[in-house]
KETORFI-809791 format. One record per residue: residue in one letter; x, y, z of N, C-alpha, C in turn. Coordinates in steps of 0.2 Angstrom, whole numbers, padded with zeros to 4 digits, always signed. Layout:
residues N
aXYZXYZXYZ ...
***
This chain:
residues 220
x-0138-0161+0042-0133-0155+0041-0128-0157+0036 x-0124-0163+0038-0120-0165+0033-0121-0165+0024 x-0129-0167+0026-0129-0168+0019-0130-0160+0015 x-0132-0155+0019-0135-0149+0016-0127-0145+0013 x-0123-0149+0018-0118-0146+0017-0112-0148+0010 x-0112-0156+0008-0111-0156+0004-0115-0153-0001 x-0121-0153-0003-0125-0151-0007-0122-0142-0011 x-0120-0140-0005-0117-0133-0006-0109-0132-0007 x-0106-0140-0009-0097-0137-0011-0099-0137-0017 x-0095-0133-0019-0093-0132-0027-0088-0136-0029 x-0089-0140-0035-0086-0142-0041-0079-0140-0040 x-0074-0142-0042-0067-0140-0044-0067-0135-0053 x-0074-0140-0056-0074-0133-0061-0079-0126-0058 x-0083-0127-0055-0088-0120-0055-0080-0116-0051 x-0076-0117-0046-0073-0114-0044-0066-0110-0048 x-0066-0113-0056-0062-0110-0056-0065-0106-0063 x-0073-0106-0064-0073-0104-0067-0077-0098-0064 x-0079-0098-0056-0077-0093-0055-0075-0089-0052 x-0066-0091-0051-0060-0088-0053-0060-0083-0059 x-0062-0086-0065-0062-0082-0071-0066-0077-0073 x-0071-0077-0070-0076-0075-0069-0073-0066-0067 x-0071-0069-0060-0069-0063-0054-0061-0058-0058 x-0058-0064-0063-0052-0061-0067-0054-0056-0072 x-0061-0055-0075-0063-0053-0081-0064-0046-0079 x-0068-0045-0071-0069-0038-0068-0064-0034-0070 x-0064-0027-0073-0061-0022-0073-0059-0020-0065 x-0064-0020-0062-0063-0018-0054-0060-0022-0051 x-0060-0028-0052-0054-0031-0049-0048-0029-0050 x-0047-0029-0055-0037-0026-0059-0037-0020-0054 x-0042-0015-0054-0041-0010-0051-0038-0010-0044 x-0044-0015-0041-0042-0016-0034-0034-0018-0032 x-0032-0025-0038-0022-0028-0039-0019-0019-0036 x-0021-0017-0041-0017-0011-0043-0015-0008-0035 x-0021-0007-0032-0021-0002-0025-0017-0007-0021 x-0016-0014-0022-0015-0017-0016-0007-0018-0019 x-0006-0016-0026+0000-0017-0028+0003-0012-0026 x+0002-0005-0028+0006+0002-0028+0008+0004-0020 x+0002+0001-0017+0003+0003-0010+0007-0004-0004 x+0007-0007-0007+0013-0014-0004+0018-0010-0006 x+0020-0010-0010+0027-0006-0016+0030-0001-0010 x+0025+0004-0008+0027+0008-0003+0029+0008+0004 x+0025+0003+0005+0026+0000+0012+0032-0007+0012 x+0034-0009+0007+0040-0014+0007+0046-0007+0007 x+0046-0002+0003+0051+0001+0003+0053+0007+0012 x+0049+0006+0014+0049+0010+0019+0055+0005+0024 x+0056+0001+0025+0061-0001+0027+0068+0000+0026 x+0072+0004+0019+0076+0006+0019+0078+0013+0021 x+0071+0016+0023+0072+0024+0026+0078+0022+0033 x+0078+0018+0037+0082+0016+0044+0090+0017+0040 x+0092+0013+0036+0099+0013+0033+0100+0019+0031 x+0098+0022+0027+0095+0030+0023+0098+0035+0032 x+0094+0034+0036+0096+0039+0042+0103+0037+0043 x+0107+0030+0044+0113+0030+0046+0117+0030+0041 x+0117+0029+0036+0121+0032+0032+0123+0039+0029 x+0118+0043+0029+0118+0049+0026+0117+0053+0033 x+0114+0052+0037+0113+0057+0042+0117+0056+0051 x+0120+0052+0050+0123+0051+0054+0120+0047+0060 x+0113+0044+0061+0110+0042+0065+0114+0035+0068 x+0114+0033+0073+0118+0027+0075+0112+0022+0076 x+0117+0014+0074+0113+0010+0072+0108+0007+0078 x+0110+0010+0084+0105+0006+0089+0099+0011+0089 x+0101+0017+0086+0094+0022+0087+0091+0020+0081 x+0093+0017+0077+0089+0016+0069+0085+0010+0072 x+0088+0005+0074+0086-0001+0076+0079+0001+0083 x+0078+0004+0085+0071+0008+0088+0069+0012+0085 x+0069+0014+0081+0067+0018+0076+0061+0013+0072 x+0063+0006+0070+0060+0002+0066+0055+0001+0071 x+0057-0003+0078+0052-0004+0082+0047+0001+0085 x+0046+0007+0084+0044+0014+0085+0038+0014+0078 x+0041+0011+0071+0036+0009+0067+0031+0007+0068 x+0033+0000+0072+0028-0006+0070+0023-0006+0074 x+0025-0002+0081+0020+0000+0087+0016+0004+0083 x+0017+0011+0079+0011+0016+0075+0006+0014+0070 x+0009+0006+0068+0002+0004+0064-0005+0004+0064 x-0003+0002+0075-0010+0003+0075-0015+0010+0075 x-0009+0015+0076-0012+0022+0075-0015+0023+0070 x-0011+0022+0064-0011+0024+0059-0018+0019+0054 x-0019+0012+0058-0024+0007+0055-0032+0010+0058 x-0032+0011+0065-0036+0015+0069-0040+0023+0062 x-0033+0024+0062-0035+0033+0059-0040+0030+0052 x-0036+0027+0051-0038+0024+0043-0046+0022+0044 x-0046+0018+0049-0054+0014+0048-0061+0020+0052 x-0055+0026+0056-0061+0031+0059-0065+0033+0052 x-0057+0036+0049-0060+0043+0043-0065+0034+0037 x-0064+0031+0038-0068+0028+0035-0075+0027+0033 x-0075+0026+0041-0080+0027+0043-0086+0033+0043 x-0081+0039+0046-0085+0045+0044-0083+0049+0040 x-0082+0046+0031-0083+0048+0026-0089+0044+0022 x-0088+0037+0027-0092+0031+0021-0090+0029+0016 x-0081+0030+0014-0079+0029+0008-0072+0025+0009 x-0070+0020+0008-0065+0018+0009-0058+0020+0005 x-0061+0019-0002-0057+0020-0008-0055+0030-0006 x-0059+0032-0004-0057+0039-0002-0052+0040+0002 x-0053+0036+0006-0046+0036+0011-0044+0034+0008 x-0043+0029+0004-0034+0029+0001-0032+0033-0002 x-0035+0035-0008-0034+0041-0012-0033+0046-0008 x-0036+0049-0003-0032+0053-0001-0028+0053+0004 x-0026+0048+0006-0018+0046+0010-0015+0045+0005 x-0016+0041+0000-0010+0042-0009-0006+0048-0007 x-0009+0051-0009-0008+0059-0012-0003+0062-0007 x-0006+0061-0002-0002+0063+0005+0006+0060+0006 x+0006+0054+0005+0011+0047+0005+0015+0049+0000 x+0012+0052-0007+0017+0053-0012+0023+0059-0011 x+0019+0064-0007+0021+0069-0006+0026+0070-0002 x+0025+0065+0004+0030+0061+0009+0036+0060+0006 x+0035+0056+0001+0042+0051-0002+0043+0057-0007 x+0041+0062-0009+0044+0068-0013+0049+0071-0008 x+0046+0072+0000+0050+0078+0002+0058+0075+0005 x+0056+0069+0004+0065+0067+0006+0069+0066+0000 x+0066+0067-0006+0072+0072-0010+0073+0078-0009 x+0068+0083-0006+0070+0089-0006+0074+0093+0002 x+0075+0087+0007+0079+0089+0011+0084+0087+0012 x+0088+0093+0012+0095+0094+0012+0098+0089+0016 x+0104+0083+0013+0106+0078+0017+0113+0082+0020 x+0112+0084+0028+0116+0085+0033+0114+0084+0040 x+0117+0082+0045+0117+0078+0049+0111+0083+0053 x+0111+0090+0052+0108+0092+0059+0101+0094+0056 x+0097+0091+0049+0092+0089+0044+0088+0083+0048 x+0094+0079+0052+0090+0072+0056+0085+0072+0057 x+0082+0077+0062+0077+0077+0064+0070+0078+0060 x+0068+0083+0056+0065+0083+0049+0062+0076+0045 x+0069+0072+0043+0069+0066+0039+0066+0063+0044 x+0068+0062+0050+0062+0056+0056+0054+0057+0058 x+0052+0065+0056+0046+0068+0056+0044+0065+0052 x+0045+0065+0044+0043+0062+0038+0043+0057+0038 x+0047+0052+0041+0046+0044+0039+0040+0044+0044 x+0040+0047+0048+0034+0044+0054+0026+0046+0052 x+0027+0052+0049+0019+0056+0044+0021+0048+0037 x+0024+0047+0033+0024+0041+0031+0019+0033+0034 x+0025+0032+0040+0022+0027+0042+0016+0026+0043 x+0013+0032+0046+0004+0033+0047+0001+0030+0041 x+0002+0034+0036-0002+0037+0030+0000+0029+0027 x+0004+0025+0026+0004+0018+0022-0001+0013+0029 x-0002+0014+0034-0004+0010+0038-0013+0011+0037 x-0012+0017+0036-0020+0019+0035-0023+0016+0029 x-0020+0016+0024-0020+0012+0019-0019+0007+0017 x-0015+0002+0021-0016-0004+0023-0022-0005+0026 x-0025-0001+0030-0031-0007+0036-0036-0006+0030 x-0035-0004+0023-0043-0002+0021-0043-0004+0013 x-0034-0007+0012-0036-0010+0005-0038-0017+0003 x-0040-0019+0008-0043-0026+0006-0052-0024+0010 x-0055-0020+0014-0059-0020+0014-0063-0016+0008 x-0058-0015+0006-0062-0007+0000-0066-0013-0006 x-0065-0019-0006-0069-0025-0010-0077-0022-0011 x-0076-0020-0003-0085-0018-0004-0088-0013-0006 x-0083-0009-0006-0085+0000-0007-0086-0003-0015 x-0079-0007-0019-0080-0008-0027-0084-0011-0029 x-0090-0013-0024-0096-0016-0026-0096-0022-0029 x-0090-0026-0029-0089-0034-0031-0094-0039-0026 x-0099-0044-0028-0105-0046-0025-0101-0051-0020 x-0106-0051-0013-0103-0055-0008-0100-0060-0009 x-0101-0063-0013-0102-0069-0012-0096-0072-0019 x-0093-0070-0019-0086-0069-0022-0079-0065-0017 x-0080-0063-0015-0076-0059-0008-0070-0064-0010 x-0072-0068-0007-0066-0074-0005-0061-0077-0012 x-0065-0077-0016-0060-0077-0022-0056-0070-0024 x-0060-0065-0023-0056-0059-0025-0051-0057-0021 x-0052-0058-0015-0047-0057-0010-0042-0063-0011 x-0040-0068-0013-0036-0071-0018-0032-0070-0024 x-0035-0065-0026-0035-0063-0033-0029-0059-0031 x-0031-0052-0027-0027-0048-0023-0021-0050-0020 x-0023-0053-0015-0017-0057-0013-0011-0059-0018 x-0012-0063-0021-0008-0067-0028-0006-0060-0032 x-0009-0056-0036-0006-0052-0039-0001-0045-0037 x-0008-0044-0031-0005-0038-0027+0000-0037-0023 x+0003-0043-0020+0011-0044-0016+0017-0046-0024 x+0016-0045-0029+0020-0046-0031+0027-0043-0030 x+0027-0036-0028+0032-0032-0029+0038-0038-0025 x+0035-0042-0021+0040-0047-0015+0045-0050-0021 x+0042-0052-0025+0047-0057-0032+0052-0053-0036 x+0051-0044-0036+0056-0039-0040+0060-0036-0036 x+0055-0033-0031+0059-0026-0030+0063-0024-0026 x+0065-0028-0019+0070-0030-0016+0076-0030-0019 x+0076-0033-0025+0080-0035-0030+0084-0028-0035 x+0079-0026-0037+0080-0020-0040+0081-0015-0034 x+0078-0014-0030+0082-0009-0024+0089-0008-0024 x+0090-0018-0023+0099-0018-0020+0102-0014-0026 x+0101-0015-0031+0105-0017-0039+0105-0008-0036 x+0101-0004-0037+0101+0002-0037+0105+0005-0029 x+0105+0003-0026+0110+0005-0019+0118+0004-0023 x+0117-0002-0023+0125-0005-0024+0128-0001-0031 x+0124+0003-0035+0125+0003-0043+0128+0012-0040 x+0125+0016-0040+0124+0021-0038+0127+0027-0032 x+0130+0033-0032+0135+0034-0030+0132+0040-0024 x+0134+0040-0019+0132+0046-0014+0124+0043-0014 x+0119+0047-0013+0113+0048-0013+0108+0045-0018 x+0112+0044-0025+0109+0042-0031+0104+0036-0030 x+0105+0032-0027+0102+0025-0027+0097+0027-0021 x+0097+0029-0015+0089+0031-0012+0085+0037-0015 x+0089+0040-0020+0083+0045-0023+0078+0042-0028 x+0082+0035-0031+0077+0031-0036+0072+0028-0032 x+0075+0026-0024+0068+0022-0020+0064+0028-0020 x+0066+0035-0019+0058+0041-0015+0055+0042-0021 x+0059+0042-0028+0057+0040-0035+0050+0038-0035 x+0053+0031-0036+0047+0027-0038+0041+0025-0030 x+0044+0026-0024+0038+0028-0022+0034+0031-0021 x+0037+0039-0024+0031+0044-0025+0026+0041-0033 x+0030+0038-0036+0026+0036-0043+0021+0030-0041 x+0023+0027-0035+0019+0020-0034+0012+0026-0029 x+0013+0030-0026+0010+0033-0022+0004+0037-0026 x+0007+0041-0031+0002+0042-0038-0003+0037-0039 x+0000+0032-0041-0002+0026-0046-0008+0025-0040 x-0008+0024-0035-0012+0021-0030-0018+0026-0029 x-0015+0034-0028-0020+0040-0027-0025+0039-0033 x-0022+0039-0038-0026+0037-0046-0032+0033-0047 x-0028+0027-0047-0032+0020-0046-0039+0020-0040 x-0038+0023-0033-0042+0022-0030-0047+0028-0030 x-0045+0034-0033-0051+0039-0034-0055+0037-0042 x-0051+0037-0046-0055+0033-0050-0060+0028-0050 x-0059+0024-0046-0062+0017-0043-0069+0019-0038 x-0066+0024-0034-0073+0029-0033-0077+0032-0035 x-0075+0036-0041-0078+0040-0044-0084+0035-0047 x-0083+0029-0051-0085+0024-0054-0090+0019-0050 x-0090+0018-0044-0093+0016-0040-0099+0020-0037 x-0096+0027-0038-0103+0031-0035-0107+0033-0041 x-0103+0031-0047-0110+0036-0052-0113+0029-0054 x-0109+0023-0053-0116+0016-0054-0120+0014-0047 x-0118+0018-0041-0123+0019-0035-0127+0022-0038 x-0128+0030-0039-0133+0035-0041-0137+0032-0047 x-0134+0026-0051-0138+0025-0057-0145+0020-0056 
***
């Protein structure tokens, strides 16, 4: 057994060549991309809690369960995601159309009026929000398979993802603050529902695309 099993480690070069291999894939980028635009969105959701206490009046112990109130609904929301997955057959379809939905989310908290007795509305949204990223989450790192990337690379591509797709942790926090701290009244969280509606696109995009492309090299 031992020996069969050395017989089957790979080289430190086959390994990285292929790594470069799994780097050349167009479908790979495609996949960074979903695991990027949809991290991006899911990192920013944690300033929605600050967002209610400052603008809407909310007090900071309700906010502070509010966040807790999140992290219980993942599973709802991971649940939902793997149902409809299931019974469409399409993973990238789920995201795609929880994107589109998520975008719409982080659209409509610019379009509600910041006054205290609005609170309730804003807290419906971030929770249709929370879902729709959770859904999303439980399905962008299996969707490897729907993009038809061969088994037996999985593990380096889900590497690949990892590494490129959490990048946003290196920026954006960063660029968040600069935009709170810069900006006056409301202006510095309209840039966060901004650019998470744009990252929310970017992801609807990216993973219909990716299906589109997927099913017509099935059918062929």
């Amino acid at each position: 057994d031992d020996g069969n099993q050395t017989g089957q480690t790979e080289s430190l070069k086959d390994v990285f060549a292929g790594m470069w291999k799994c780097l050349k894939l167009p479908r790979v980028w495609m996949l960074v991309g979903i695991v990027f635009t949809a991290y991006s969105v899911y990192g920013l959701m944690s300033y929605i809690n600050t967002y209610l206490v400052s603008h809407y009046g909310m007090s900071e112990t309700m906010a502070a369960n509010l966040g807790g109130i999140r992290y219980l609904m993942q599973g709802i929301g991971g649940v939902a995601g793997g149902f409809l997955a299931d019974k469409i057959h399409s993973r990238l379809k789920v995201i795609s159309g929880a994107s589109l939905l998520l975008a719409i989310s982080w659209a409509v908290f610019l379009l509600i009026p910041v006054q205290t007795s609005m609170l309730m509305p804003v807290v419906a949204n971030f929770f249709i929000g929370v879902l729709l990223v959770y859904a999303i989450r439980s399905q962008y790192f299996a969707d490897i398979d729907d993009a038809g990337i061969d088994v037996n690379v999985t593990g380096r591509v889900s590497g690949i993802l990892s590494t490129f797709g959490y990048l946003p942790d290196v920026f954006m926090f960063t660029m968040v603050g600069h935009w709170l701290d810069s900006g006056t009244g409301t202006e510095g969280y309209n840039k966060v529902f901004i650019y998470a509606t744009v990252m929310g696109i970017c992801c609807m995009l990216l993973s219909g695309i990716l299906a589109k492309i997927c099913s017509k090299k099935a059918k062929a």
